[in-house]
TILUMGU-95685 format. One record per residue (C-alpha): residue number from 0; residue in three letters; x, y, z. Coordinates in steps of 0.02 Angstrom, whole numbers, plus 50000, padded with zeros to 5 digits. Example, Ala and Ser with C-alpha at 12.3 -4.5 7.8 and 13.67 -1.06 7.14 Angstrom:
<r><k>0</k><r>ALA</r><px>50615</px><py>49775</py><pz>50390</pz></r>
<r><k>1</k><r>SER</r><px>50684</px><py>49947</py><pz>50357</pz></r>
***
This chain:
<r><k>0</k><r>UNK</r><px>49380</px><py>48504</py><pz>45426</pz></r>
<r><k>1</k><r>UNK</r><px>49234</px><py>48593</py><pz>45513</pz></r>
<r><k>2</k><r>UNK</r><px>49251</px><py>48773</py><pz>45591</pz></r>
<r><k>3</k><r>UNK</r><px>49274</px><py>48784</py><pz>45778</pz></r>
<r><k>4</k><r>UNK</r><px>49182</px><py>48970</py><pz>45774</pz></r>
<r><k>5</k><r>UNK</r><px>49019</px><py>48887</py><pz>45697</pz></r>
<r><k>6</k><r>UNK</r><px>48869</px><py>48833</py><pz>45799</pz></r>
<r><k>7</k><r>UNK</r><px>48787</px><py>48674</py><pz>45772</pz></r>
<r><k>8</k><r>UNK</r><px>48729</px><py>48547</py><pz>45888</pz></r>
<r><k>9</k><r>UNK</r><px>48566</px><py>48568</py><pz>45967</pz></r>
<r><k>10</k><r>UNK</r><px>48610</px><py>48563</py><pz>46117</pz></r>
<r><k>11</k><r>UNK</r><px>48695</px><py>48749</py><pz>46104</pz></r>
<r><k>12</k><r>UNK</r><px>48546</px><py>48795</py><pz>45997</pz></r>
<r><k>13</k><r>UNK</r><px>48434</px><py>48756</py><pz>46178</pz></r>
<r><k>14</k><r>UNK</r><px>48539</px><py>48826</py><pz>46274</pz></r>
<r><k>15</k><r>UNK</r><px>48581</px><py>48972</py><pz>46192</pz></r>
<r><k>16</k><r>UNK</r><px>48390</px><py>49020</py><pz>46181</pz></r>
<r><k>17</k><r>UNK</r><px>48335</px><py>48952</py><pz>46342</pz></r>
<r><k>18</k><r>UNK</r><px>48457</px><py>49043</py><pz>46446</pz></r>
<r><k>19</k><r>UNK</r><px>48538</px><py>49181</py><pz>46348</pz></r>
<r><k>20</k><r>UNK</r><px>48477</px><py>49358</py><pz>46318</pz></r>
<r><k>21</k><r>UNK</r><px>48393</px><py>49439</py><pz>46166</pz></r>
<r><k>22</k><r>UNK</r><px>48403</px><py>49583</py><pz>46080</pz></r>
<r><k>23</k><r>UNK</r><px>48292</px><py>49634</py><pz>45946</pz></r>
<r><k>24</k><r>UNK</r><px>48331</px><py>49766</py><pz>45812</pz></r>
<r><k>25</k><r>UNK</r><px>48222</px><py>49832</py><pz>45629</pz></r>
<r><k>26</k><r>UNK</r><px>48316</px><py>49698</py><pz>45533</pz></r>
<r><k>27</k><r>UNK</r><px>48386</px><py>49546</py><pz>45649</pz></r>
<r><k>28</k><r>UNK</r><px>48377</px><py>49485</py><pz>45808</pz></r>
<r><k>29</k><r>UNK</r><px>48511</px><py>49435</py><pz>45917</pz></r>
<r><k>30</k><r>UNK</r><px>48522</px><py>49296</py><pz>46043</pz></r>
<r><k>31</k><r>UNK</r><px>48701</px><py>49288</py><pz>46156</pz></r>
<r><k>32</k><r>UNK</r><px>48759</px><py>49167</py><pz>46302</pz></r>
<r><k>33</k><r>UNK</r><px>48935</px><py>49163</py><pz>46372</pz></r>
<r><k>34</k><r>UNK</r><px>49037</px><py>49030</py><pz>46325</pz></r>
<r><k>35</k><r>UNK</r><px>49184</px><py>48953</py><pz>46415</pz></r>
<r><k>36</k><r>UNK</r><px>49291</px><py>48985</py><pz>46247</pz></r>
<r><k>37</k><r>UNK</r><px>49444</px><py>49083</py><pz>46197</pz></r>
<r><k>38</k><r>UNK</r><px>49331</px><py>49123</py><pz>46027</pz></r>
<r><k>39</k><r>UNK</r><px>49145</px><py>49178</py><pz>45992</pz></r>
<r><k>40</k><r>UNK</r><px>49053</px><py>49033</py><pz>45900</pz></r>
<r><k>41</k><r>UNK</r><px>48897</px><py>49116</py><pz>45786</pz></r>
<r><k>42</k><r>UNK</r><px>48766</px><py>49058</py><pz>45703</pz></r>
<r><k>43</k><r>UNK</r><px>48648</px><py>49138</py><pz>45544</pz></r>
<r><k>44</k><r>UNK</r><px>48468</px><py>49097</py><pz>45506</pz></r>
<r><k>45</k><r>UNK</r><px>48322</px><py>49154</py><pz>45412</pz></r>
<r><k>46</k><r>UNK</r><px>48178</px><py>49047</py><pz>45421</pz></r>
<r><k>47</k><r>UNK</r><px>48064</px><py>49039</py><pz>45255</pz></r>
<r><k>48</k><r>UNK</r><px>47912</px><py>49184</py><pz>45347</pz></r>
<r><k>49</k><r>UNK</r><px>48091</px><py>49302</py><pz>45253</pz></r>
<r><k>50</k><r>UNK</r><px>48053</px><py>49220</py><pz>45085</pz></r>
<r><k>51</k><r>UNK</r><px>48084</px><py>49089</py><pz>44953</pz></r>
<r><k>52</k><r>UNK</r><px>48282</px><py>49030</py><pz>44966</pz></r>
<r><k>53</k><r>UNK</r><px>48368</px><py>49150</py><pz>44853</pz></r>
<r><k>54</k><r>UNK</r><px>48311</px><py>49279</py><pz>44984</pz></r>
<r><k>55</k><r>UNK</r><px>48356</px><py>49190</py><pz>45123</pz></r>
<r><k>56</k><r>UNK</r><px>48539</px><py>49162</py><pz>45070</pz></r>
<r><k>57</k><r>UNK</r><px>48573</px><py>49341</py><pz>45021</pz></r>
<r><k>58</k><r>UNK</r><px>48495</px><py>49371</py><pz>45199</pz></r>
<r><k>59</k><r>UNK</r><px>48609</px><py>49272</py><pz>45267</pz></r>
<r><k>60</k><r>UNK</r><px>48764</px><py>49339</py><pz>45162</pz></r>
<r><k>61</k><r>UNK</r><px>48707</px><py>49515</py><pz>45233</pz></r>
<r><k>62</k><r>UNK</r><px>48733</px><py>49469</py><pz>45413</pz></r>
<r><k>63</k><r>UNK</r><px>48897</px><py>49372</py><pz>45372</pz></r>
<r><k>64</k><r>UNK</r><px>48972</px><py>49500</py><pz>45309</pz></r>
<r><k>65</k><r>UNK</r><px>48890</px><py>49625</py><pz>45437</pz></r>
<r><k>66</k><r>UNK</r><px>48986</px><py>49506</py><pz>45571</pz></r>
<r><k>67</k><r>UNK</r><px>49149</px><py>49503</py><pz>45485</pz></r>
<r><k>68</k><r>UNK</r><px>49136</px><py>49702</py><pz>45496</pz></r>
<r><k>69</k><r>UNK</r><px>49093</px><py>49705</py><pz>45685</pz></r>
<r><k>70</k><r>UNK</r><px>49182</px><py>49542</py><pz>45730</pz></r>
<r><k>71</k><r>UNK</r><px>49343</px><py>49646</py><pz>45782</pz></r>
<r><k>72</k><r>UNK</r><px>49251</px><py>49763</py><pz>45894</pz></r>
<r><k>73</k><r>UNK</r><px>49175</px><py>49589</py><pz>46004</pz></r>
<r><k>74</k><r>UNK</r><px>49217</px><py>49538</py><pz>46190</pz></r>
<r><k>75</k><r>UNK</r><px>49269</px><py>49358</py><pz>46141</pz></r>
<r><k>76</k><r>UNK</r><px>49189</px><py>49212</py><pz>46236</pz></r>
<r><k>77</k><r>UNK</r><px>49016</px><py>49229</py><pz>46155</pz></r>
<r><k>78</k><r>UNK</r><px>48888</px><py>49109</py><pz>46084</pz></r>
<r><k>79</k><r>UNK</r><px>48792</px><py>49221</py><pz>45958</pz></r>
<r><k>80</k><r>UNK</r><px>48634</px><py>49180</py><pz>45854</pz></r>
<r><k>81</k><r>UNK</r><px>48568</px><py>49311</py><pz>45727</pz></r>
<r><k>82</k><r>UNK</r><px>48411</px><py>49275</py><pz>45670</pz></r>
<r><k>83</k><r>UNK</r><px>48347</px><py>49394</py><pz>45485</pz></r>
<r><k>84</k><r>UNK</r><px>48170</px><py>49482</py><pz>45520</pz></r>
<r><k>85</k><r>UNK</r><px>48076</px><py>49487</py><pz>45344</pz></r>
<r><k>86</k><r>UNK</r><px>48123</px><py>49659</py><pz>45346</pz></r>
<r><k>87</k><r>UNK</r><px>48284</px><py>49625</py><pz>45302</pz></r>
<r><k>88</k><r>UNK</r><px>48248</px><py>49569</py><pz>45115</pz></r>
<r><k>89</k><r>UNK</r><px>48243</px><py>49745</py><pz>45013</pz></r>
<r><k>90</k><r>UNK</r><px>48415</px><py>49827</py><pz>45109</pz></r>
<r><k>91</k><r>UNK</r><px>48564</px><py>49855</py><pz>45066</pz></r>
<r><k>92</k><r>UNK</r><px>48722</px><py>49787</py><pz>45182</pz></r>
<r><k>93</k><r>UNK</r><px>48765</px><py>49948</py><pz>45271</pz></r>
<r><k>94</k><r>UNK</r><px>48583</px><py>49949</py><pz>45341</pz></r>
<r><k>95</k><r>UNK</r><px>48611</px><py>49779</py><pz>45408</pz></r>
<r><k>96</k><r>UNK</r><px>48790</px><py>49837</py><pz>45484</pz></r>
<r><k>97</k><r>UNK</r><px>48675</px><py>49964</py><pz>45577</pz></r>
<r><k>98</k><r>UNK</r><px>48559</px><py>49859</py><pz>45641</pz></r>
<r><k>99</k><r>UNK</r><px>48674</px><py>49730</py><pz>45701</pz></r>
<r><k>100</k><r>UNK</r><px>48787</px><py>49843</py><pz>45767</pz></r>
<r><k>101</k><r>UNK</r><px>48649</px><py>49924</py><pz>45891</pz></r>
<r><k>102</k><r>UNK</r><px>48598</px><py>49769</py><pz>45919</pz></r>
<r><k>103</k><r>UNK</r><px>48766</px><py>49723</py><pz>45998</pz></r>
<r><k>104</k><r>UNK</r><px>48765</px><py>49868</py><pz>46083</pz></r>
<r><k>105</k><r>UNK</r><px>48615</px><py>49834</py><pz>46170</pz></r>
<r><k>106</k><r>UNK</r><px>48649</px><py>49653</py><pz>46224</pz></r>
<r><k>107</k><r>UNK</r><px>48845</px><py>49744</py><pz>46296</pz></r>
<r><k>108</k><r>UNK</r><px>48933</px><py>49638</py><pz>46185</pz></r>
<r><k>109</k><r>UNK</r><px>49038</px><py>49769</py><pz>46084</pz></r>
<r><k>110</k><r>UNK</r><px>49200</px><py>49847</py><pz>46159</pz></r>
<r><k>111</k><r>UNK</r><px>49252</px><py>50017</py><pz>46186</pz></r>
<r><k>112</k><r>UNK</r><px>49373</px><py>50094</py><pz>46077</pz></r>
***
């Protein structure tokens, strides 16, 4: 069974970068589009300019678990893509957390507690 908060078809891919917004930070870069959803739907990528794919998967478990930190903080109704900078391969996960977080801060997408 696949997971309705996953992106995949290309179609939302296009979309998402042809008319959402983006937000750039050190480590990632964040591309966001409303969604007519009850749920955010997110993406993660690192494309091979990070490194070789050991890197790229621990870049990708950083922001994972970066989102899973922030995720109760989101307005719901999001499409989200974060996309690892090659910055992002000698950090540890609290700098990622950072970076995302003023990321989403920038593109409005956190909530006020």
């Amino acid at each position: 069974m696949l997971k309705p908060n996953v992106l995949r078809k290309k179609k939302d891919f296009s979309s998402i970068y042809n008319r959402g917004k983006s937000v750039g930070e050190k480590f990632v870069v964040v591309f966001s589009k409303k969604n007519a959803l009850a749920y955010n739907r997110t993406a993660f990528l690192a494309s091979k300019k990070v490194g070789n794919s050991v890197i790229r998967n621990r870049a990708r478990r950083l922001m994972k678990e970066s989102y899973r930190e922030l995720e109760s903080k989101l307005d719901l109704g999001n499409d989200l893509i974060f996309i690892a900078r090659s910055t992002i391969t000698s950090v540890k996960c609290c700098e990622v957390k950072k970076s995302m977080e003023s990321a989403l801060i920038k593109a409005k997408m956190l909530r006020r507690e």
